[in-house]
C-alpha positions in Angstrom: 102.0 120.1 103.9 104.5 117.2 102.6 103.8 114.3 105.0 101.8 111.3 106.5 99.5 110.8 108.5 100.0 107.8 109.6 103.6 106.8 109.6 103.6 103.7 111.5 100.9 101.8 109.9 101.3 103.0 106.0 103.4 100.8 103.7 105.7 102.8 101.2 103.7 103.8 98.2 105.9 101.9 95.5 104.3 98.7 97.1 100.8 99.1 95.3 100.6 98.3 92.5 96.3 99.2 91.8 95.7 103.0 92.0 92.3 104.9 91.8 91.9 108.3 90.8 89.4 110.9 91.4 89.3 113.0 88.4 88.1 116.6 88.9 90.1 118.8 91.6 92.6 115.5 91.6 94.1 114.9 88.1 92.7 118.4 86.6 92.7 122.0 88.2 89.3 122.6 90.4 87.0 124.9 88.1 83.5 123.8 89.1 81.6 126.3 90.6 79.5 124.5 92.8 77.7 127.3 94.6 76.4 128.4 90.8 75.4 124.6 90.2 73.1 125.1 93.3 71.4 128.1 92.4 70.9 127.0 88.8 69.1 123.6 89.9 67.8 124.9 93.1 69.8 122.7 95.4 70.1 124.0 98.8 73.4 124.9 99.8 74.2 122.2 102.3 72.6 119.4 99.6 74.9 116.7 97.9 74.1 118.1 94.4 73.9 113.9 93.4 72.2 113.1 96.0 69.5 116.1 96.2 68.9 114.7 92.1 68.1 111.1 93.2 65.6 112.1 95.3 63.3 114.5 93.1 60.7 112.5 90.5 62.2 111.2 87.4 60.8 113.8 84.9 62.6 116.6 87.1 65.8 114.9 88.0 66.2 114.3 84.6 65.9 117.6 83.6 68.4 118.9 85.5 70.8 116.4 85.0 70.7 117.0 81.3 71.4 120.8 82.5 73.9 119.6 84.5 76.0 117.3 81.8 76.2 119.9 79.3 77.5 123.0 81.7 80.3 120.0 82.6 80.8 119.3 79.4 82.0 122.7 78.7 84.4 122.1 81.7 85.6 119.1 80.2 86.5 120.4 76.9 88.5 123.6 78.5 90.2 121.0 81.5 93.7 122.0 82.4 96.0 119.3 84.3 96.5 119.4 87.8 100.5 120.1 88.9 102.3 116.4 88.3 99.8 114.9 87.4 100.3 114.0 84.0 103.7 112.7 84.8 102.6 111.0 87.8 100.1 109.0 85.7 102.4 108.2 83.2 105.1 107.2 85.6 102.4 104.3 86.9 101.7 103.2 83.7 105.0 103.0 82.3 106.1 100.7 85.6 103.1 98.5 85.1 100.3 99.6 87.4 97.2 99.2 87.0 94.9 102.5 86.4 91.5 102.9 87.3 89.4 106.4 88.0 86.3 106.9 90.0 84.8 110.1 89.5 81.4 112.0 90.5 81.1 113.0 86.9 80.0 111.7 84.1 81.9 108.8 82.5 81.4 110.5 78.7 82.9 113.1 79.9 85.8 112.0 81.7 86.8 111.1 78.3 86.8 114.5 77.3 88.6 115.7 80.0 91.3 112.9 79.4 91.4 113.8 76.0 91.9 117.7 77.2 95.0 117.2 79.4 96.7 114.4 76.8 95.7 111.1 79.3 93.2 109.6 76.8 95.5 106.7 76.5 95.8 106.0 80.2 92.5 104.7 81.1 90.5 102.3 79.0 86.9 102.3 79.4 85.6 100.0 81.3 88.4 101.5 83.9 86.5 104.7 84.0 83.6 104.7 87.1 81.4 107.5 86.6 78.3 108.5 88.7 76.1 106.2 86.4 78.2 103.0 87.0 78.1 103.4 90.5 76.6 104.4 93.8 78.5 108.4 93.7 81.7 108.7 96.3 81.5 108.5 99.0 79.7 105.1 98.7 82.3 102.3 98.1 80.8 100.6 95.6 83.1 101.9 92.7 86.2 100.5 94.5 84.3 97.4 94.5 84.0 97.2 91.4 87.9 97.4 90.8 88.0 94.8 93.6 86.6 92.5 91.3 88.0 94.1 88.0 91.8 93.0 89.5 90.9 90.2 91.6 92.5 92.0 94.6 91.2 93.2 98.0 90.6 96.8 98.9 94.5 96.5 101.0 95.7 96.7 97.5 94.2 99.9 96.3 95.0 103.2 96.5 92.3 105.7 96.8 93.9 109.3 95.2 91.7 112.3 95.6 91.3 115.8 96.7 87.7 115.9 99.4 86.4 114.0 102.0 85.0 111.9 99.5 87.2 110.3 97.8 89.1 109.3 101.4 85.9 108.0 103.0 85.2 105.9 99.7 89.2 104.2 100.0 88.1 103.8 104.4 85.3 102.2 103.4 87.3 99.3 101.7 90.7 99.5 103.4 92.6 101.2 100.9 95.8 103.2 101.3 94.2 106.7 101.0 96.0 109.6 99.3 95.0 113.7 99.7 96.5 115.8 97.1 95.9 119.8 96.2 94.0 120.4 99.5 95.5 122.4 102.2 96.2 121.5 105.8 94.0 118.6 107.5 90.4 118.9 107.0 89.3 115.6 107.6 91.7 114.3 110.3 92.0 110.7 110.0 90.9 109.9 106.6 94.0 110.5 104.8 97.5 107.8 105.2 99.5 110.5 102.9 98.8 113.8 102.6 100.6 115.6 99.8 100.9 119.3 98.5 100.3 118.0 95.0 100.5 114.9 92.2 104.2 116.3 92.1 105.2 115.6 95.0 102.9 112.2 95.4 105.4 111.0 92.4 108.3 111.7 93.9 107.6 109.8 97.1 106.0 107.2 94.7 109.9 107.2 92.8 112.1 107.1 96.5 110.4 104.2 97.2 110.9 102.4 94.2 114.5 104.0 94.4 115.4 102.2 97.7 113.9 98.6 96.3 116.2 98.5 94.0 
């Protein structure tokens, strides 16, 4: 699965300097059950679980996003690192980059999970976009945000995650878009690199900075 997509048109990754991260399923192992997250809040199966939320009255949504922060929370405490990616993330920040992540979940517990898999360090604060600082993926308005954050266009970013998602957010803005610890081609088009895991996105990342020198 160790290739990309688009070979003519997709500048070596140790160019960019600004990478975004998706945080559940990208930096961590998947472990949400999102069939059981349905049934639980009665969400219909083919519902955006965020989505579905907005739209039910305030007293409700409420409700079950309360249910819904505390079953992640659990996640969150228990998270295990996805393959590479703790090195990968250190590599970045040891050569400079700037770190951002843009996750679905909550931004509370994104610390937690940080804190789990020994990244705490790695991403400050007001670098972390959760689903209340934001329109949810895949709306661009997070990578806006960093936009303006690093004074940079979207050219400049790159958009790491693992679904459709993340990739149509980093479209949305022009950024190089990166699919890790997803098999084959899902969503044909969306992805400049597509890579078996943060593993082998760092050593791509290290050849290129390799041959610069």
């Amino acid at each position: 699965m160790d290739c990309m997509t688009l070979t003519q048109t997709s500048p070596a990754l140790s160019r960019y300097r600004h990478w975004v991260f998706d945080m559940d399923g990208t930096l961590t192992e998947a472990v949400h059950d999102f069939a059981l997250i349905r049934r639980v809040l009665e969400i219909p199966s083919e519902a955006d679980i965020l989505h579905h939320l907005a739209s039910l009255p305030a007293d409700q949504a409420a409700a079950k996003h309360a249910w819904l922060l505390e079953h992640e929370r659990e996640l969150a405490r228990t998270a295990r690192a996805a393959p590479g990616a703790v090195e990968l993330v250190r590599a970045l920040q040891a050569a400079g980059c700037q770190l951002g992540m843009l996750t679905r979940n909550a931004r509370e517990l994104a610390q937690v999970t940080l804190q789990a898999i020994g990244l705490h360090d790695a991403f400050a604060w007001d670098t972390i976009v959760g689903r209340d600082e934001a329109a949810p993926k895949p709306a661009p308005d997070g990578l806006r945000y960093f936009e303006r954050r690093w004074s940079v266009d979207g050219a400049a970013l790159v958009m790491v995650g693992d679904h459709h998602n993340d990739l149509a957010c980093g479209r949305a803005v022009g950024a190089c878009t990166v699919l890790v610890n997803t098999s084959g081609d899902p969503w044909p088009g969306f992805a400049d690199w597509r890579l078996q895991d943060c593993t082998q996105l760092l050593m791509r990342w290290k050849a290129g900075v390799v041959s610069r020198k």
